[in-house]
VOPAGU-2260 file (C-alpha; in pm, 1 decimal, decimal comma):
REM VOPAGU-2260
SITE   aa  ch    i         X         Y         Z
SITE  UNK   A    0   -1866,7    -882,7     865,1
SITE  UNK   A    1   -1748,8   -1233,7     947,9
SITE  UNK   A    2   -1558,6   -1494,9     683,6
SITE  UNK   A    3   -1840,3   -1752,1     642,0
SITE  UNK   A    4   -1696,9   -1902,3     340,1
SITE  UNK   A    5   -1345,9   -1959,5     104,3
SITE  UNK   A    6   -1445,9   -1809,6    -205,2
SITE  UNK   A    7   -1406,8   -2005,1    -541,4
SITE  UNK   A    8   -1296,8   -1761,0    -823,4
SITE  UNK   A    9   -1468,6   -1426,4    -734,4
SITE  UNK   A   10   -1588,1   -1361,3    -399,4
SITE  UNK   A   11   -1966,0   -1359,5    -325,1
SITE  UNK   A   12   -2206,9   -1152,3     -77,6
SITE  UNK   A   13   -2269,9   -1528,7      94,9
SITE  UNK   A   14   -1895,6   -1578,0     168,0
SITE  UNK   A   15   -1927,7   -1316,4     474,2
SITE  UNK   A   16   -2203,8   -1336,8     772,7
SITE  UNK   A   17   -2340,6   -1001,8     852,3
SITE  UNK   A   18   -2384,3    -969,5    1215,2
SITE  UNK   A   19   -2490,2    -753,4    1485,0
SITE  UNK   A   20   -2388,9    -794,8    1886,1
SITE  UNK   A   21   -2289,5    -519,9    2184,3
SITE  UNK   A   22   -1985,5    -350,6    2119,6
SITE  UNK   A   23   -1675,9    -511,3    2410,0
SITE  UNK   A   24   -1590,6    -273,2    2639,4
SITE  UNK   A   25   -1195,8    -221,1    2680,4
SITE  UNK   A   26   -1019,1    -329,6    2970,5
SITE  UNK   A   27    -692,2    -215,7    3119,4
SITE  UNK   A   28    -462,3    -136,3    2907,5
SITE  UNK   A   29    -683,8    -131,2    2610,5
SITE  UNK   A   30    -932,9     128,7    2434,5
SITE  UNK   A   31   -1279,1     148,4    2208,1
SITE  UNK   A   32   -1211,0     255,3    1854,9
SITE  UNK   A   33   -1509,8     367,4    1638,4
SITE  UNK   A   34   -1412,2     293,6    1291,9
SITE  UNK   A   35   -1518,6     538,5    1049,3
SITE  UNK   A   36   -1315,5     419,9     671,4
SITE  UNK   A   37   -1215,5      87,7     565,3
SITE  UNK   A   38    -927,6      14,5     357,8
SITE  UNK   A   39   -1074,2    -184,9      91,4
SITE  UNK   A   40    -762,3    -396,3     -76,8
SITE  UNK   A   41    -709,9    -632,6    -357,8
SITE  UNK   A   42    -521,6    -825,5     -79,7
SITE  UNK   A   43    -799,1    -899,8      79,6
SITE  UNK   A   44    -895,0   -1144,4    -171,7
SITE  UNK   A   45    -550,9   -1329,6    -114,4
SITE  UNK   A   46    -661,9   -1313,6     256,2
SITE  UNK   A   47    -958,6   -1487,4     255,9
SITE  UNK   A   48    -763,6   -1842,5      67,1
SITE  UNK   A   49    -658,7   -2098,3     326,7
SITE  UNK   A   50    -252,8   -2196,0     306,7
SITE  UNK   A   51      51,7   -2033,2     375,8
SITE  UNK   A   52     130,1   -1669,0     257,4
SITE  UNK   A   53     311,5   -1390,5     400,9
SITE  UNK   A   54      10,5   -1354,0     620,9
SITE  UNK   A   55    -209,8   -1582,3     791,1
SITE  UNK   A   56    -530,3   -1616,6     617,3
SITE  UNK   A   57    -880,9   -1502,1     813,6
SITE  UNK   A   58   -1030,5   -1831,3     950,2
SITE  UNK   A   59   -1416,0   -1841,6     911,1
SITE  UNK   A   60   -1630,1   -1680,7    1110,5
SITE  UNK   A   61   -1305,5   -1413,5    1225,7
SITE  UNK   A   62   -1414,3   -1055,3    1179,1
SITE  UNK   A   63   -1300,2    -961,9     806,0
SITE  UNK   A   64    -928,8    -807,7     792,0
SITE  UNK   A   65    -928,8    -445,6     727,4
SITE  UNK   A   66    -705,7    -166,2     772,0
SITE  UNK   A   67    -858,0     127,2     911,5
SITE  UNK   A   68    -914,6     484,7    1062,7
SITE  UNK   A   69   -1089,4     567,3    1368,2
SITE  UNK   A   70   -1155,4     806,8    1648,6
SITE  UNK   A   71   -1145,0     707,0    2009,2
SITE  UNK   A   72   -1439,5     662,2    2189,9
SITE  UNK   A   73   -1276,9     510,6    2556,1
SITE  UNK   A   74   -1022,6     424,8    2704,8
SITE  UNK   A   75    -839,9     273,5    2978,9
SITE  UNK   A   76    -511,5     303,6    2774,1
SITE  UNK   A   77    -232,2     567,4    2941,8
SITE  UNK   A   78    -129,7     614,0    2561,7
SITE  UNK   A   79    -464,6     726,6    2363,8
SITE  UNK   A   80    -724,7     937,8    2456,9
SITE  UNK   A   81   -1089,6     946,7    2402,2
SITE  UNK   A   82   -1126,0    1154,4    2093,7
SITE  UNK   A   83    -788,5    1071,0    1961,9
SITE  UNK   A   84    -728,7     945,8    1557,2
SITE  UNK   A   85    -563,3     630,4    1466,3
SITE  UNK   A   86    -542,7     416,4    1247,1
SITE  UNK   A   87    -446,1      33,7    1222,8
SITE  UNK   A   88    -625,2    -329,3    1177,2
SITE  UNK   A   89    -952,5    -299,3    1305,6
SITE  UNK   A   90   -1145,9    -506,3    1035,8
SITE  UNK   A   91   -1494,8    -470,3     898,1
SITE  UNK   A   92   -1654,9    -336,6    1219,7
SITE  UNK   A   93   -1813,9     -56,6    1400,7
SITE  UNK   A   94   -1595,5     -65,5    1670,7
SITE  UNK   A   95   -1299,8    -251,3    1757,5
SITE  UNK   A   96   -1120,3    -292,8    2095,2
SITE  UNK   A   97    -715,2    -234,2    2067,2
SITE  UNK   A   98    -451,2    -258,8    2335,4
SITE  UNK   A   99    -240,4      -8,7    2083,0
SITE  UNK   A  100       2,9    -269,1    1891,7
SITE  UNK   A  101      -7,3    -142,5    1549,7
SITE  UNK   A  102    -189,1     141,8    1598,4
SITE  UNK   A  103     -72,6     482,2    1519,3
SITE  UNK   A  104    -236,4     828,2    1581,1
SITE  UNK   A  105    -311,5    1047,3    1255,8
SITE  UNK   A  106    -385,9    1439,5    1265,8
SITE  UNK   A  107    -725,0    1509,5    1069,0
SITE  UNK   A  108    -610,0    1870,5    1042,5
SITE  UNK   A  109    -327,1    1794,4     846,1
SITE  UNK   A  110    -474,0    1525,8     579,9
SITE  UNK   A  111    -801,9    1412,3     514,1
SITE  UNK   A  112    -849,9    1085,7     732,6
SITE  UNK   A  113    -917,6     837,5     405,4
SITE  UNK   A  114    -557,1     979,0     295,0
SITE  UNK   A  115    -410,8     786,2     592,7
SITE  UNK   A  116    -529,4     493,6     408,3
SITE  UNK   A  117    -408,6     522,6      59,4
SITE  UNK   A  118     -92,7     793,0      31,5
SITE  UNK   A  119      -9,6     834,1     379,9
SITE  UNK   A  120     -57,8     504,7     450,3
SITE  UNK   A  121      47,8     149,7     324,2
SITE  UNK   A  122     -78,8     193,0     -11,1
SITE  UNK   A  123     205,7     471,7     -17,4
SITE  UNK   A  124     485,0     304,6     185,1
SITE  UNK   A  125     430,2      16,8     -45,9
SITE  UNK   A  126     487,7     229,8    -331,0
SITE  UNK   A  127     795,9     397,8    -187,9
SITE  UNK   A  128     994,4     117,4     -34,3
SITE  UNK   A  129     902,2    -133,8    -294,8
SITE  UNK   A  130    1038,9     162,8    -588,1
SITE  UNK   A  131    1316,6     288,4    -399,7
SITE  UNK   A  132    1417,6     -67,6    -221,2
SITE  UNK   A  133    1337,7    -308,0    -454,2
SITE  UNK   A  134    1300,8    -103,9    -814,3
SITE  UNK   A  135    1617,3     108,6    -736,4
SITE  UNK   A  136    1557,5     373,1   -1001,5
SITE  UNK   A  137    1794,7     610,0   -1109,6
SITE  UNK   A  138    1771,2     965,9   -1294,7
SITE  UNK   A  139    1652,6     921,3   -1657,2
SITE  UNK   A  140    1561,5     556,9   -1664,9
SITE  UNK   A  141    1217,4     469,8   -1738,0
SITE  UNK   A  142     965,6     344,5   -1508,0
SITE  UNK   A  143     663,3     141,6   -1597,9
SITE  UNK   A  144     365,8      70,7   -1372,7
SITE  UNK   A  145      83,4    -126,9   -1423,3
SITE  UNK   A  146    -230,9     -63,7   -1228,7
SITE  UNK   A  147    -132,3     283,0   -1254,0
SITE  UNK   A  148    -441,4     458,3   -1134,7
SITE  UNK   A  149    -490,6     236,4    -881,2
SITE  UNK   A  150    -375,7     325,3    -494,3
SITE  UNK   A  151     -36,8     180,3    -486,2
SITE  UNK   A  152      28,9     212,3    -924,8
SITE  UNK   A  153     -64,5     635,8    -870,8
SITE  UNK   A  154     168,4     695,2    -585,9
SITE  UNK   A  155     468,4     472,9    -813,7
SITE  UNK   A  156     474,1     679,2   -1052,9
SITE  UNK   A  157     461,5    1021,6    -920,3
SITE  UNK   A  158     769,8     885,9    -686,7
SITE  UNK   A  159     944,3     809,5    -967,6
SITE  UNK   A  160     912,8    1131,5   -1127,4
SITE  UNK   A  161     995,3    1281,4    -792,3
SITE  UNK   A  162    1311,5    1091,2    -871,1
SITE  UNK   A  163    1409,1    1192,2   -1241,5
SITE  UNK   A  164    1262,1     898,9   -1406,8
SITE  UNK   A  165    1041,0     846,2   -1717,0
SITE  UNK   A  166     730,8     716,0   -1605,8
SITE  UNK   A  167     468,9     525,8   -1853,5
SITE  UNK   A  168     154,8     389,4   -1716,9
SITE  UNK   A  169     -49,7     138,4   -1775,0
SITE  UNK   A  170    -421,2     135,0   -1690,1
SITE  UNK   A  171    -780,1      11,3   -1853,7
SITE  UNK   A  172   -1005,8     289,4   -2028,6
SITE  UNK   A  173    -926,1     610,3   -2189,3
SITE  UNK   A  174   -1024,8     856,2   -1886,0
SITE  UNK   A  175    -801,8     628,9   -1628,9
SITE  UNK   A  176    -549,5     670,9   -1934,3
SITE  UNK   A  177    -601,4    1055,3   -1873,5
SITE  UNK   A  178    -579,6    1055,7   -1511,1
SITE  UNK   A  179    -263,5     887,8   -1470,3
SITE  UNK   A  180    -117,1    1201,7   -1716,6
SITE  UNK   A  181    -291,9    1480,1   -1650,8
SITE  UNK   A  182    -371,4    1443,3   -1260,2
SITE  UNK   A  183     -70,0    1241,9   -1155,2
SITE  UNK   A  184     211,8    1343,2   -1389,0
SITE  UNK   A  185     279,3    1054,6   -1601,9
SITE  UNK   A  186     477,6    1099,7   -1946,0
SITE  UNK   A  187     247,0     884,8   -2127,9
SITE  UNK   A  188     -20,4     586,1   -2050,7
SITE  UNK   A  189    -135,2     257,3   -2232,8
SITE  UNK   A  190    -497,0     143,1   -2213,9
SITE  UNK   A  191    -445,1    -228,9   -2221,9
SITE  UNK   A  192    -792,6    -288,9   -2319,7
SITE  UNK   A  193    -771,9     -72,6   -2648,2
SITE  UNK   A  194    -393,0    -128,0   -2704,7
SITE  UNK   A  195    -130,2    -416,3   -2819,3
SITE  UNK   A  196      61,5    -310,6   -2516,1
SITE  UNK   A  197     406,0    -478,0   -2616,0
SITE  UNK   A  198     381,6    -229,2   -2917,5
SITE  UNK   A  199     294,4      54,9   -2717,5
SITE  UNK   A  200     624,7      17,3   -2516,5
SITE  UNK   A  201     818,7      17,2   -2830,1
SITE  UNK   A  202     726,1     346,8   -2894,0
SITE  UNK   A  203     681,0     490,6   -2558,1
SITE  UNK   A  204    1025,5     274,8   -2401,8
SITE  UNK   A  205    1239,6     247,9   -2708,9
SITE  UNK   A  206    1537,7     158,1   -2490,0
SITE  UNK   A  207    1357,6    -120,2   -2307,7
SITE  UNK   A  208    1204,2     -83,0   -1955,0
SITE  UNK   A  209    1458,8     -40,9   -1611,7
SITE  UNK   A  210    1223,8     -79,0   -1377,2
SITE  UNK   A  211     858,7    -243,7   -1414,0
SITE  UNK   A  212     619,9    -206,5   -1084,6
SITE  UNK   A  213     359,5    -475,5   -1171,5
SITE  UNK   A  214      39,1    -448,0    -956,9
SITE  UNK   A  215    -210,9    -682,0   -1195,7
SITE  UNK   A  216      18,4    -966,4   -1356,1
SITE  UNK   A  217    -144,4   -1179,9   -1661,3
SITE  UNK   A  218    -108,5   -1065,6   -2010,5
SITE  UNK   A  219      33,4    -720,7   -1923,0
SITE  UNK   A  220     326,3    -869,2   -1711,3
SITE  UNK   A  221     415,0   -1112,7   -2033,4
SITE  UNK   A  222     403,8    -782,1   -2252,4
SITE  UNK   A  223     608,2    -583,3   -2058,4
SITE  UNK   A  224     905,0    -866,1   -1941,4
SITE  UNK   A  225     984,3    -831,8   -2336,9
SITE  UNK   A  226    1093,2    -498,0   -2318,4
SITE  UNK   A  227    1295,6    -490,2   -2030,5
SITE  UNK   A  228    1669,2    -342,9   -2075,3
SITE  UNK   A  229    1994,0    -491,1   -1964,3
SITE  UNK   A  230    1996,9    -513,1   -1553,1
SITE  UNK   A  231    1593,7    -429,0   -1554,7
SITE  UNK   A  232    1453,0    -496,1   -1190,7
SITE  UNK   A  233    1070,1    -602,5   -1200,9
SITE  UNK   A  234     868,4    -535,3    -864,9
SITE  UNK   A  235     645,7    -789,1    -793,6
SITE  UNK   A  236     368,4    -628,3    -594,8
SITE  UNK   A  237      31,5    -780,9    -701,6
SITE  UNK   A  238    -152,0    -977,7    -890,8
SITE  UNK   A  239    -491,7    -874,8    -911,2
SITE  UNK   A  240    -604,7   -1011,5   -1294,3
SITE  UNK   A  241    -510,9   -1347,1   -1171,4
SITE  UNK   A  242    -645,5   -1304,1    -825,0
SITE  UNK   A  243    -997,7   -1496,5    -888,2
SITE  UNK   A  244    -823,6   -1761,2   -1103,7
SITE  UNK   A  245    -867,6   -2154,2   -1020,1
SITE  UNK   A  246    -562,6   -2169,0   -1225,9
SITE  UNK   A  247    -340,0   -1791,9   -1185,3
SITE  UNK   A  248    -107,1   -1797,0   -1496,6
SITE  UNK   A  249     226,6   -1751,4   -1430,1
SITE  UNK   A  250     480,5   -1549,0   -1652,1
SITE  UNK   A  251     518,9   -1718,9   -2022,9
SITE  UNK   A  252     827,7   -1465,6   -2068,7
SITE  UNK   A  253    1011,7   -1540,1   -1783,5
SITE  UNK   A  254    1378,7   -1622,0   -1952,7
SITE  UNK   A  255    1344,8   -1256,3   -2074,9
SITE  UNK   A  256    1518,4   -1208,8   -1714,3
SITE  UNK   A  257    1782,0   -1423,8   -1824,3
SITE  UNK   A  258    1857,1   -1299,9   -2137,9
SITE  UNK   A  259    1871,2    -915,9   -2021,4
SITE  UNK   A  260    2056,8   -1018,6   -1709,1
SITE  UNK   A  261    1705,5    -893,8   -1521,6
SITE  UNK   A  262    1549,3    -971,0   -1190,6
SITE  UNK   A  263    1223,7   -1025,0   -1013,5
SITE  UNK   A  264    1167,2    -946,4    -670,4
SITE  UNK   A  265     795,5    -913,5    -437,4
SITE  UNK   A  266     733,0    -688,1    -207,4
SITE  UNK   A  267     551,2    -703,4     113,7
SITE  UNK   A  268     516,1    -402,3     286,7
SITE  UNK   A  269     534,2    -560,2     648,0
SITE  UNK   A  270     899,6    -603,3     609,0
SITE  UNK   A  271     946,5    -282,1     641,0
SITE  UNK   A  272     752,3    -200,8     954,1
SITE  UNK   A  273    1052,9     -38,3    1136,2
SITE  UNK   A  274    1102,0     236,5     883,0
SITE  UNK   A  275     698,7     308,0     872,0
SITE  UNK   A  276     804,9     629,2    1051,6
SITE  UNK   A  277    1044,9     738,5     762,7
SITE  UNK   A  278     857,8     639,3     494,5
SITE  UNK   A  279     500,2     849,7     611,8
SITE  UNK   A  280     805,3    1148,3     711,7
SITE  UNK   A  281     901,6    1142,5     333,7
SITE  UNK   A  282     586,5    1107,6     180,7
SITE  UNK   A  283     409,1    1382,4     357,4
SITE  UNK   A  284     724,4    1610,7     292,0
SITE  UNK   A  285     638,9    1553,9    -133,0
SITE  UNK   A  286     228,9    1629,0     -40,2
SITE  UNK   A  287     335,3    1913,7     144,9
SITE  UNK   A  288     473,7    2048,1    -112,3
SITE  UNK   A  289     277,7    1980,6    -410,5
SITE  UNK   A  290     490,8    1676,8    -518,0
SITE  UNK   A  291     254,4    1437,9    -437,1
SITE  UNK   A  292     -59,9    1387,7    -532,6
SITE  UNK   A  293    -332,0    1219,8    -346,1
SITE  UNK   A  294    -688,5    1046,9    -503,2
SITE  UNK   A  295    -937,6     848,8    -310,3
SITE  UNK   A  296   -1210,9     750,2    -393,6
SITE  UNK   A  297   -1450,1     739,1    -111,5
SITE  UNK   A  298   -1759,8     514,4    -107,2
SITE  UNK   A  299   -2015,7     563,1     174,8
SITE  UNK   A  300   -2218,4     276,0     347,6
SITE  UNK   A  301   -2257,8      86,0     657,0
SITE  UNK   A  302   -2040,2    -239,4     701,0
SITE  UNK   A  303   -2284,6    -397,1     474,5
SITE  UNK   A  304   -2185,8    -277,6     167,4
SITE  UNK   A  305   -1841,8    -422,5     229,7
SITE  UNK   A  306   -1894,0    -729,5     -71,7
SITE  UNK   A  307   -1980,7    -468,0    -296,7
SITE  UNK   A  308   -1754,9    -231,5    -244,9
SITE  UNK   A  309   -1479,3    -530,3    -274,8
SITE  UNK   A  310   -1634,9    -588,3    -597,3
SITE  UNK   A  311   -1549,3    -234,2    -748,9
SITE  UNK   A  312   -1191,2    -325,6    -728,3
SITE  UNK   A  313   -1191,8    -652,1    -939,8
SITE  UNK   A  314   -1438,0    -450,9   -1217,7
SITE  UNK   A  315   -1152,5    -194,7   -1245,9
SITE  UNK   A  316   -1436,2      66,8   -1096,9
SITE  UNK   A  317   -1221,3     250,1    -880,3
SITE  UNK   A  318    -992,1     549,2    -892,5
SITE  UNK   A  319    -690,2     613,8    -676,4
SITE  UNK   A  320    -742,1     439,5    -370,7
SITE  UNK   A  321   -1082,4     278,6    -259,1
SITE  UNK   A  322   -1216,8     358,6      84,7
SITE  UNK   A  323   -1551,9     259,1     257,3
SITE  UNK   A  324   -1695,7     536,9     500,9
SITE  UNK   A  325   -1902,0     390,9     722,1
SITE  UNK   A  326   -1946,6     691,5     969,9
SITE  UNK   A  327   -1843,8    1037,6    1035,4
């Protein structure tokens, strides 16, 4: 799937070019991957917007970004061999050809290989350095995370517990509502579309919020900035109500930060690419042992049913993290 077009507002079938040409053959140094899930990402729609970001956007007709697992297929690369797992960048393909930057190898005995996209993978080190780096929570604060049975909000909020916090989640529709407390551990939930969310916090945060993990922005972030407590830190990780906006609001509480002495940091995962390796060592240490749960939810299709599946993300279809199979 190549970029053929900048989407305006939400992205359309006709903004990609499906098309089909011989597979490149690696050369020295490199190796064949055949790709078998896609990431699929709210990011992505930030990717696809020309101007400057923390990542360069995909020019049209460039293969679409996507982060991905594979198996190994050939190679003429001292450092993988054919029939070898990784996972990295390969974009909405069948195959890709690597010369190994950025790619890792993952054990599909150990973890399913979609979990190498969402927990064990940056879905999850997003969660955990953006909590424990940016949110800095300590025993008995509470925690709130929007998005929260989403890939990134799910993994939040069972760190936080990990950590001795009180977690409440917020999420769209009584059974996500469920999920996020009876799968994931939550001590209570708010369905923003059946609840005045700034008076759910009052009774579910009485002593204001420490640490807010905001994955969707809009409304919910304007709610939620007028319950933060004294020294509150808010982690800015995403956006994704305001994502197909010609005009994204931006935060009408804002001096709520001054007044409580607050703050209001982003997160972008690729800053911490040298501590990858610790992050996926901690995370699988909580799965392990039952600390950590893990929820994807896997959609099978060929590369073609890459706009849809995109699609699922901005209708709030999904559950946990949202992964296209597009072979075995």
């Amino acid at each position: 799937m190549r970029l053929a077009a900048r989407p305006v507002e939400e992205p359309r079938p006709t903004d990609w070019q499906h098309v089909e040409e011989p597979a490149v053959q690696p050369g020295d140094g490199e190796f064949l991957v055949q790709v078998l899930c896609l990431s699929i990402d709210p990011a992505m729609r930030g990717w696809m917007n020309a101007g400057r970001s923390y990542i360069r956007p995909v020019e049209i007709g460039e293969v679409m970004r996507a982060g991905a697992v594979g198996r190994v297929v050939a190679s003429r690369h001292s450092g993988f061999a054919v029939g070898d797992h990784v996972s990295g960048t390969f974009g909405v393909q069948e195959y890709c050809v690597s010369d190994g930057r950025g790619v890792t190898k993952v054990d599909p005995a150990a973890a399913p290989l979609p979990t190498y996209l969402g927990t064990l993978g940056m879905s999850g080190l997003t969660a955990y350095f953006g909590l424990i780096e940016v949110g800095r929570p300590e025993p008995g604060q509470t925690v709130v995370v929007s998005g929260a049975a989403g890939a990134v909000g799910s993994v939040v909020g069972q760190i936080a517990k990990i950590l001795g916090c009180r977690v409440i989640g917020i999420a769209g529709g009584e059974a996500k509502c469920r999920l996020v407390v009876d799968e994931f551990g939550f001590d209570a939930a708010i369905d923003y579309q059946s609840e005045d969310v700034r008076k759910a916090l009052r009774e579910h945060a009485p002593d204001g919020v420490d640490v807010y993990f905001d994955n969707v922005g809009g409304d919910v972030l304007d709610a939620v900035l007028l319950r933060l407590a004294r020294g509150a830190r808010v982690v800015v990780c995403g956006a994704i109500s305001q994502y197909n906006s010609t005009k994204p609001q931006g935060p009408a509480n804002y001096l709520s930060l001054l007044v409580n002495r607050a703050s209001m940091t982003g997160i972008v995962v690729f800053d911490y690419a040298e501590r990858y390796a610790e992050g996926i060592a901690q995370l699988a240490t909580w799965r392990a042992e039952g600390r950590l749960k893990s929820l994807e939810d896997v959609v099978s299709g060929s590369v073609a049913a890459f706009p849809e599946t995109l699609m699922r993300l901005f209708r709030g279809d999904n559950r946990g993290k949202l992964v296209l199979k597009i072979a075995d």
